[in-house]
C-alpha positions as CSV (number, residue, x, y, z in Angstrom):
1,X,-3.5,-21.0,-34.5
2,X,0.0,-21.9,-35.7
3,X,2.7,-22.5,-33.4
4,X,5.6,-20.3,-34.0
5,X,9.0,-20.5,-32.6
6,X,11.2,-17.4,-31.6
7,X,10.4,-14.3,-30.0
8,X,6.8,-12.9,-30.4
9,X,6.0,-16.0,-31.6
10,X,2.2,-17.6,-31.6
11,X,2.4,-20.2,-29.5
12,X,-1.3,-21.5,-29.1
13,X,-2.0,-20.6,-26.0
14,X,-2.5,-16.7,-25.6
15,X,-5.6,-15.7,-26.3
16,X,-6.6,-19.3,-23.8
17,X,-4.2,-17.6,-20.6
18,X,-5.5,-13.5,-21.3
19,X,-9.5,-14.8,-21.5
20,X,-8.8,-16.9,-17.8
21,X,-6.5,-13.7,-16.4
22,X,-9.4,-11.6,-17.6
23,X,-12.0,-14.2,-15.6
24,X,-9.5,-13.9,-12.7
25,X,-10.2,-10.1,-12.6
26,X,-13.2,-9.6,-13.4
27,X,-14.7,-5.8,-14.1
28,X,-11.5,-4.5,-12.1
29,X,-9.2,-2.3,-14.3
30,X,-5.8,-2.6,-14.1
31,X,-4.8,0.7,-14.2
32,X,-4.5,2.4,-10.6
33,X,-7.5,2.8,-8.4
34,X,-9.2,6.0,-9.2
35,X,-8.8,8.3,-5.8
36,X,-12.0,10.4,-5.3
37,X,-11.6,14.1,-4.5
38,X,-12.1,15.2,-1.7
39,X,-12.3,19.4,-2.0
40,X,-9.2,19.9,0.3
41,X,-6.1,21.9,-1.5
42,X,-2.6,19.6,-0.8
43,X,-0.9,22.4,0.9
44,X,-3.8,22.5,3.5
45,X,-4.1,18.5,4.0
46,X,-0.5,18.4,4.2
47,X,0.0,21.1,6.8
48,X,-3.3,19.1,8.8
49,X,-1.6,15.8,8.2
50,X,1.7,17.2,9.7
51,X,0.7,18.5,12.6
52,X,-1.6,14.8,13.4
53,X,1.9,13.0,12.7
54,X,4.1,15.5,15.0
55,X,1.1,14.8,17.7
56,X,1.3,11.0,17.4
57,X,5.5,11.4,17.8
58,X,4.7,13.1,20.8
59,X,2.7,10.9,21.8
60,X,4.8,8.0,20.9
61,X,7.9,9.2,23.1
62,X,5.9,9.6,25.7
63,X,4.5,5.8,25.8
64,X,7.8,4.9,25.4
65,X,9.2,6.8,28.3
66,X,6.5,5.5,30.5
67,X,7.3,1.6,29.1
68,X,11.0,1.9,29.0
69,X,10.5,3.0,33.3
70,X,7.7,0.1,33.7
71,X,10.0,-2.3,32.4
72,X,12.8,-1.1,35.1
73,X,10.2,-1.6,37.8
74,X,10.0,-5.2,36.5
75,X,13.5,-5.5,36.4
76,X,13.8,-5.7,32.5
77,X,15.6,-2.4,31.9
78,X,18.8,-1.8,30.9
């Protein structure tokens, strides 16, 4: 291969640094990872996944509250 200067130029080394990043990668594309179906229409699993998150806010307040008042007892609150 002949050296080339400027852009888009041959420098030598190409096909050398795409054959070790394709070694690198092995049988993984490099497109994004295929995501499997799972049956469930979006609206559903979104109105499912909602409600879980709304649950775990709930749930978070209320650790919070109970830390927040530990902490006072230990004479770390503000």
């Amino acid at each position: 291969m002949s050296a080339k200067n400027g852009n888009g130029g041959n420098l030598g080394f190409e096909k050398k640094l795409w054959g070790m990043a394709d070694k690198m990668r092995g049988h993984m594309d490099v497109g994004a990872e295929e995501v499997e179906d799972d049956g469930i229409p979006f609206e559903e699993k979104m109105e499912k996944l909602t409600a879980e998150l709304y649950e775990q806010f709930e749930k978070a307040d209320q650790l919070e509250t109970t830390i927040k008042r530990n902490l006072e007892v230990l004479g770390f609150g503000k």
